[in-house]
N, C-alpha and C positions, 0 to 999 in steps of 0.2 A: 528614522526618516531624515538624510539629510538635507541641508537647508537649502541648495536649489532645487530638489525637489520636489519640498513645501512648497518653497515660490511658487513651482512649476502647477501641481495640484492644486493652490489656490487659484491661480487663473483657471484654471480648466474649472473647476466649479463655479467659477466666476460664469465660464460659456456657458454652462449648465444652469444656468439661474437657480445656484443653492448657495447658501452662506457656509463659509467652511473655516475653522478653529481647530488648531492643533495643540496641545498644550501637553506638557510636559510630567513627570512623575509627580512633581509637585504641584502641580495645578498649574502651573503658569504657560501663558499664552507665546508658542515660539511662532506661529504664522497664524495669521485671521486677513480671510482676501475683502474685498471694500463692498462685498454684497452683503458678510458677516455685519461687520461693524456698521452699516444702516440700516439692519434689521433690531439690531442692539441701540438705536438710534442714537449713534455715537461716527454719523458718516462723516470721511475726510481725516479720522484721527488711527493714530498708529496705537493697536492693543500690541503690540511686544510687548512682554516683559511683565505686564498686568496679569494678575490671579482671576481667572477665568471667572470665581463668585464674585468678582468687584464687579465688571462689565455686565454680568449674565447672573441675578442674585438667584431667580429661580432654576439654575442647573441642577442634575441629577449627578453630578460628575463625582461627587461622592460613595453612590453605590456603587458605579462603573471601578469604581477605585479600591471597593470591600469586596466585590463578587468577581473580578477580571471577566465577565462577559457584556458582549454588547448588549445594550439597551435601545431598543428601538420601539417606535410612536409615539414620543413623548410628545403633550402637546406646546405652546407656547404662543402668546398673543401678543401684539406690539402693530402700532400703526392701526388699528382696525381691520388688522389680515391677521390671519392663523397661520402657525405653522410645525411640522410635524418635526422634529429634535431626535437625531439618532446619532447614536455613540458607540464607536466601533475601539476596544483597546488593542495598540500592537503590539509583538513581543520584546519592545524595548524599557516599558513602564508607560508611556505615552498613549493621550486618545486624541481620536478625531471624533470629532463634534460637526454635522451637518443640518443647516436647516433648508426644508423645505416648505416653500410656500403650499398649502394644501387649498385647491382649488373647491368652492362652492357645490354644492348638491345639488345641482338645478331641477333635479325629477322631485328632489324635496321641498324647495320654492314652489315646483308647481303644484304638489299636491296642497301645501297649504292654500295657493290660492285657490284652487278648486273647492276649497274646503270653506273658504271664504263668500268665494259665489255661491255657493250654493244655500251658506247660512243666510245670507245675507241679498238672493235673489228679489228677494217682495217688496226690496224698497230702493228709494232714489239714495242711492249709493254709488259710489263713483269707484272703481279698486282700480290698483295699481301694485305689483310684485317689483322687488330690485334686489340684485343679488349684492354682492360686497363690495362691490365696484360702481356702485352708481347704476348697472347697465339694467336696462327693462328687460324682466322674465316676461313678464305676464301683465297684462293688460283691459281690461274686463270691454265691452263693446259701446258702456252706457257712456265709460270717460273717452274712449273715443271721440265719439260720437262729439261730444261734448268739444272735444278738440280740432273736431272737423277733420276726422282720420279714420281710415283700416285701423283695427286693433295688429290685424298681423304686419301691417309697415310701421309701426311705433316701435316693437317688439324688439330688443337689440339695441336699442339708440340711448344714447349718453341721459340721464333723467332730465339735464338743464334744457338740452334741447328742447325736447317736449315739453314737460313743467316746469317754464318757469319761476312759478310763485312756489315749486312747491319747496321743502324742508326738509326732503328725505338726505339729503347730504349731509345736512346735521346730525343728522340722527344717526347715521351710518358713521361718524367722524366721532361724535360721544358716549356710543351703545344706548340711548337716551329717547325717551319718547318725546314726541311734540303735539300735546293734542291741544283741541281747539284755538287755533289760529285761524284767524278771520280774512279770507281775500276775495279781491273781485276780479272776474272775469268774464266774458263775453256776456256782460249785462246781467251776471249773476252773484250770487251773494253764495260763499262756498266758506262751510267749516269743514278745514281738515284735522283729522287726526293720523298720525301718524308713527307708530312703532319701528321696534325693531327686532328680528327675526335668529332668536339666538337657540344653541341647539342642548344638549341636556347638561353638557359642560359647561354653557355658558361662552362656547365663543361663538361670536356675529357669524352667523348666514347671509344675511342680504336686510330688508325690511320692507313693510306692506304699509302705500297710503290709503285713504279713504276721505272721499270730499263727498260732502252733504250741501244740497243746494238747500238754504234756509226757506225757500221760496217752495217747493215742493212739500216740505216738510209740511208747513203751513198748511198746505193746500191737502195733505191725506189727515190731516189731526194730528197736531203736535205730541199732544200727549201720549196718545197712546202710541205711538209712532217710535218717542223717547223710550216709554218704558221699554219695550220688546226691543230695544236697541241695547238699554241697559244690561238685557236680562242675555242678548246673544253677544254683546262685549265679556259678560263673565265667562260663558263656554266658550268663547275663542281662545279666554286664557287657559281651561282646564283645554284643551284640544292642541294648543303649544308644546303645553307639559307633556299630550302624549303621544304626538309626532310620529316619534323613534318606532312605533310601531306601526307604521308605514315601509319602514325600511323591510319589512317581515313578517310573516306568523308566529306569533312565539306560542308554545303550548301555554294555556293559561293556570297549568296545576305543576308547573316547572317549580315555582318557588316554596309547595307543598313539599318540604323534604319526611321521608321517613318509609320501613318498609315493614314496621312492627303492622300484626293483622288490625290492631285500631285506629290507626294511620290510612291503610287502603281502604278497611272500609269504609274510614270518615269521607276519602276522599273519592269512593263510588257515590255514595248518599248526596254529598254536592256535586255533584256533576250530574247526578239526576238532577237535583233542587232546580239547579241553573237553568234546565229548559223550561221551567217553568214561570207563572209569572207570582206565584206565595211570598208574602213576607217569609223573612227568614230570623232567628234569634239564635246570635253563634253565642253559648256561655263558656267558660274556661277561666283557669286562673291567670293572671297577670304573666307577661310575657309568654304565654300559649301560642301565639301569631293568629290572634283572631280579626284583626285586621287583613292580614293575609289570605286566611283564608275568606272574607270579604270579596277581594278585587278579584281571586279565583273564580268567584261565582259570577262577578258582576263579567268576566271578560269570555265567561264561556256561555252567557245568556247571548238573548238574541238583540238586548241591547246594549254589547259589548262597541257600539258605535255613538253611542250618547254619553252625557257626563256619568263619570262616579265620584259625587261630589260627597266630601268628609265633614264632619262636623264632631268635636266634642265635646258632650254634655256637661264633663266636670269641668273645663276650661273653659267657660264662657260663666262672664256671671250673671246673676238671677235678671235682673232688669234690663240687659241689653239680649239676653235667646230669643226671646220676643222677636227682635228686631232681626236676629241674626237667621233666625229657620226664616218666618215669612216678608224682609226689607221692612221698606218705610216710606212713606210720601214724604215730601218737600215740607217740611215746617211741622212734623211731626213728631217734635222735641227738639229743645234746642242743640244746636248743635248737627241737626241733621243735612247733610248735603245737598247741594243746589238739584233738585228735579229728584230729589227721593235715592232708592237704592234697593234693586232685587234682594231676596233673600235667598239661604238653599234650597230650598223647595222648586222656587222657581227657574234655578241654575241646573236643575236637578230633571227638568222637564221631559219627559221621555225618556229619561235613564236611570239609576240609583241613587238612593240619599245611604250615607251612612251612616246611623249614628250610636258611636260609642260611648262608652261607660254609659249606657239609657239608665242604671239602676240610681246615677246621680240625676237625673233631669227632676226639677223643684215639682213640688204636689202641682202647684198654680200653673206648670205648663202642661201639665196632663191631659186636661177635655181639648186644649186647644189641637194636641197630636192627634187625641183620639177621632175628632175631626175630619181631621186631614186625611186620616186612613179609612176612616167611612163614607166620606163625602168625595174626597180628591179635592176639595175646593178650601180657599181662606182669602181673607184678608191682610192686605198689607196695612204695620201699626200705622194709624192714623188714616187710612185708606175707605173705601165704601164699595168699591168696585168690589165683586166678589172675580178670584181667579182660577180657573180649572188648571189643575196640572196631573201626568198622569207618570207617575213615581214608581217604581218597587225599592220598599226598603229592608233593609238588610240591620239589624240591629245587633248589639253587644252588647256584653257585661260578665264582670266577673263574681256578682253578685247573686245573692239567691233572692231574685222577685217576689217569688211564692211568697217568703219572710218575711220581705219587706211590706208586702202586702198586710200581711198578718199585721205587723206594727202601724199597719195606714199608714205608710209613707209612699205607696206604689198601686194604684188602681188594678184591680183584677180586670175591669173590661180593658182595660190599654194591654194588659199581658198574654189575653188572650188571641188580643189580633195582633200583634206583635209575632209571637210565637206560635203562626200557622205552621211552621216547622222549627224545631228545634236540631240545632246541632253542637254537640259540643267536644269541644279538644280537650283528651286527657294532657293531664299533667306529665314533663317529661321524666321523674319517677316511676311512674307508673306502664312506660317504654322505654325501657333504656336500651333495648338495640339498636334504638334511634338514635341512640348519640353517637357512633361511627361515623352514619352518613350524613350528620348533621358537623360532626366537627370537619370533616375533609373538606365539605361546600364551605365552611368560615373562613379555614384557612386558605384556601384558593381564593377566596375573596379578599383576605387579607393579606394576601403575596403580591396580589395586584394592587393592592393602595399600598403598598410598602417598599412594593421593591424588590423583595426578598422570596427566598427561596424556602420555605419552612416545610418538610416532609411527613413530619405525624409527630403523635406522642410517644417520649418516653414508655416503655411498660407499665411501670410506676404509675404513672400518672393517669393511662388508661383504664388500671384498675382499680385508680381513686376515684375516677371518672364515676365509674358504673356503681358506685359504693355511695357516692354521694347524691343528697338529698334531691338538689337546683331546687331551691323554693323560690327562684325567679326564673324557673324555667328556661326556654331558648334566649331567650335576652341575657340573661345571667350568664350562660356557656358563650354568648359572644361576648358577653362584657370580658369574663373569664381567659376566652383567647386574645382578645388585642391586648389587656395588659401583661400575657405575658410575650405577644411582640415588642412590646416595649424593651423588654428587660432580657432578649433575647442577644448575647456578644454579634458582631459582626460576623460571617461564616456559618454562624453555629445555626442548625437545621433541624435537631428536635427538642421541642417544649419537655423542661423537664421538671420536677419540682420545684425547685426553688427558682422558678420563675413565675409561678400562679399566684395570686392576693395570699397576704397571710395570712386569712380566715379559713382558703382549703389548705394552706400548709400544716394545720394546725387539726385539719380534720383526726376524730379518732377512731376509735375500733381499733383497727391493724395496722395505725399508722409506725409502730415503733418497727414492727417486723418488715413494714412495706419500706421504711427507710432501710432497713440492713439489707432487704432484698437489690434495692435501687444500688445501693453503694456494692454489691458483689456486681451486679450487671454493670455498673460504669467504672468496674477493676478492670473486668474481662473485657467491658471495650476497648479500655486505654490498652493494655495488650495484645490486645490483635490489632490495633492500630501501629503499636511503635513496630511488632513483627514484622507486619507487612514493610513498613519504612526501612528496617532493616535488610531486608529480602529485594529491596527495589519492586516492590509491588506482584512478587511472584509467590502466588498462593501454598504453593509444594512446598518450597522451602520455608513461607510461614509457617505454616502448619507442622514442620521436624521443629523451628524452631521453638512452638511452642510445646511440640511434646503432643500434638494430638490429630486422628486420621482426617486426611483433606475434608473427607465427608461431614466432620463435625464442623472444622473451619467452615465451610461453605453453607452449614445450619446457620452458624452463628452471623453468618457475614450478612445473610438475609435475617436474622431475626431484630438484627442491630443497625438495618438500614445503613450498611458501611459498601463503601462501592471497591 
């Protein structure tokens, strides 16, 4: 590309409101037009001659430089706007780097807000939606009203205009909440709180305020007003988190990989489970995905629209679960936060609790679950009020209860209503035709966080695969595949032995023979690779040159994943 033509492309993307960076085989910046450099917030300054990682440290421009193909949606934050980074290389060693501003999701603003009023109808509550720019999505009728307006003539208008007092600029300028801030207005006493609206990446959407008139509060009972404030502030955060699927229906047995007969049936028996409303007790060993299989059930029941909130047994210690499953009132140990704090239970209210590793929950919190699962009803510590809530739990362990029972460490009546249905995931040993469809889902997953192109395994390695134990199961085969992304040269596209931890290097049985097997299969790769180089990439004549009928070349050329 020569250099008035750069010029020339830089203004043009200039007109185009995209930031545009050309940089060189070496990385260096030969044109960057002035919408570049104040997205890099470096406006007014000349990038010639600068190393595209000085100005821009989060570039990708290093893979664009291992793989020679474009890369495109990368994301990138600067200013409190988003923007989408796509990198195109041309056939002189050089790329072009374009950013685009990526505009708000306004049907996603508004489903939150929807989602907001609707939580949040039964009280004097004031909402207000803003996308990334200050500008009002959405506007609920009560702060209207308040303002002395149509909600649909607010709607669109700069936030200062309307809200003065309010904060959302801040918050939109530092990703930052601002809650309880005290203001007055048309003779009223208003606390806002106010967030901000960010999506599973973590870059700003917009953000949502909410003003509480102190004087209303009052006037319906403070208290219990608070609590049930507290309790629908925590599912708003569990309902942030899950957004995204709004954008969609996703099958809720997608992330159930496997096609061995123990596997479907596991996964016909829960999806019956799921329409119903039985506790559930998924047992398995460590790394099984029983967790997984959890959200499965909770997202194909009927209340796949309420929380599913997690908790685990052995991460929490003995004197604060108490506090953590059923909250706390105000002064109900030191230390405890101003106006108390819901528990899971209570976050949990119409939807599911989850609770893992149950075979560690301590003797002394046992009658208090068992409780909870006969009554629906507890107490918050320190509390008197009793509180109905109505839960299906779904419980874990990779333990054997029965045992534990035996030893009195685990209540037989708690195991019982726990385990109105039992389900449990064999170990991946005990399915190993799962591991095909289980490794090609990782590695797809792991091309996308990397970058890279990785196409299957070695031979070798696939049938060290099926040979080997996994006494951590699915977790272990993903630990297994990323480290040996790691260790994988730039280009290079299939996992081969001596990229896997050296504990399966070391595996035995047939390992001596499966090395000589390995090392004959990557003789005859390098072989028909350098033939083919030779031949200028023409198969017939590879094939004379190696001495063998195209039909075998064209076996091999598919069995060795060679293009």
């Amino acid at each position: 590309m020569a250099g008035t033509a750069r010029d020339f492309w830089g203004e043009t993307f200039n007109a185009l409101q995209q930031g545009m960076i050309y940089v060189d085989a070496g990385g260096h910046i030969l044109v960057a037009n002035s919408l570049a450099a104040a997205i890099l917030g470096l406006a007014g300054r000349d990038l010639k001659g600068r190393r595209l990682t000085e100005v821009f440290p989060e570039t990708r421009l290093a893979e664009v430089f291992t793989h020679r193909r474009p890369l495109q949606g990368t994301c990138f934050a600067a200013g409190g706007k988003n923007y989408r980074v796509d990198y195109f290389p041309d056939g002189q060693g050089g790329v072009l780097v374009l950013f685009t501003e990526e505009q708000p999701d306004a049907a996603y603003l508004q489903a939150l807000n929807e989602l907001y009023a609707a939580l949040l109808d039964d009280f004097p509550l004031n909402l207000v939606v803003v996308n990334r720019q200050g500008v009002i999505v959405s506007i609920n009728q009560m702060y209207a009203e308040l303002l002395g307006q149509r909600a649909d003539v607010l709607t669109g208008r700069e936030i200062e205009d309307v809200l003065t007092f309010s904060r959302l600029r801040e918050v939109l300028a530092t990703g930052r909440p601002v809650v309880g801030h005290e203001v007055h207005y048309a003779g009223k006493k208003l606390l806002l709180s106010e967030m901000p609206v960010k999506d599973a990446a973590g870059n700003l959407l917009g953000a949502v305020g909410k003003a509480m008139a102190v004087e209303d509060l009052a006037a319906a009972g403070l208290k219990d007003i608070s609590r049930r404030l507290q309790v629908l502030e925590g599912k708003v955060l569990f309902y942030q988190q899950e957004l995204a699927s709004l954008h969609g229906e996703q099958d809720a047995w997608q992330g159930i990989l496997g096609t061995s007969p123990a596997v479907v049936q596991l996964k016909k028996l829960a999806a019956r489970v799921a329409r119903g409303e039985a506790n559930v007790l998924i047992t398995g060993e460590s790394g099984t995905g029983k967790e997984l299989l959890a959200q499965a059930i909770h997202r194909a029941s009927s209340r796949r629209n309420e929380p599913l909130i997690k908790i685990n047994c052995a991460a929490i210690p003995e004197n604060l679960l108490e506090a953590e499953l059923f909250g706390y009132e105000e002064g109900a140990f030191t230390g405890a936060a101003r106006g108390g704090r819901p528990g899971k239970f209570e976050l949990a209210d119409g939807g599911t609790i989850f609770l893992d590793e149950i075979g560690d929950l301590p003797l002394s919190m046992q009658p208090k679950l068992l409780r909870v699962l006969q009554e629906r009803a507890f107490e918050r510590v320190g509390g008197r009020r009793t509180i109905k809530v109505d839960v299906r739990i779904i419980a874990a362990t990779n333990q054997d209860l029965l045992s534990l029972e035996a030893a009195g460490k685990f209540r037989r009546d708690l195991y019982y209503r726990l385990a109105v249905v039992n389900l449990h995931i064999p170990p991946l040993r005990e399915r190993p035709e799962d591991i095909q469809v289980l490794t090609a889902a990782i590695i797809q997953r792991l091309n996308n966080r990397y970058g890279m192109a990785v196409r299957g395994l070695a031979p070798a390695v696939q049938e060290l695969f099926y040979r080997y134990t996994w006494p951590g199961n699915v977790r272990e085969l993903e630990n297994v595949l990323e480290h040996a992304f790691n260790f994988l040269e730039p280009g290079e596209e299939i996992i081969r032995r001596e990229h896997l931890p050296a504990n399966l290097q070391q595996v035995g049985g047939k390992a001596a023979g499966l090395e000589l097997k390995e090392a004959v299969a990557e003789a005859e790769r390098a072989a028909i690779q350098r033939a083919l180089a030779a031949a200028g990439g023409n198969k017939q004549e590879a094939a004379k040159l190696l001495g063998i009928h195209p039909s075998g070349l064209y076996q091999k050329l598919k069995r060795y994943s060679i293009e």
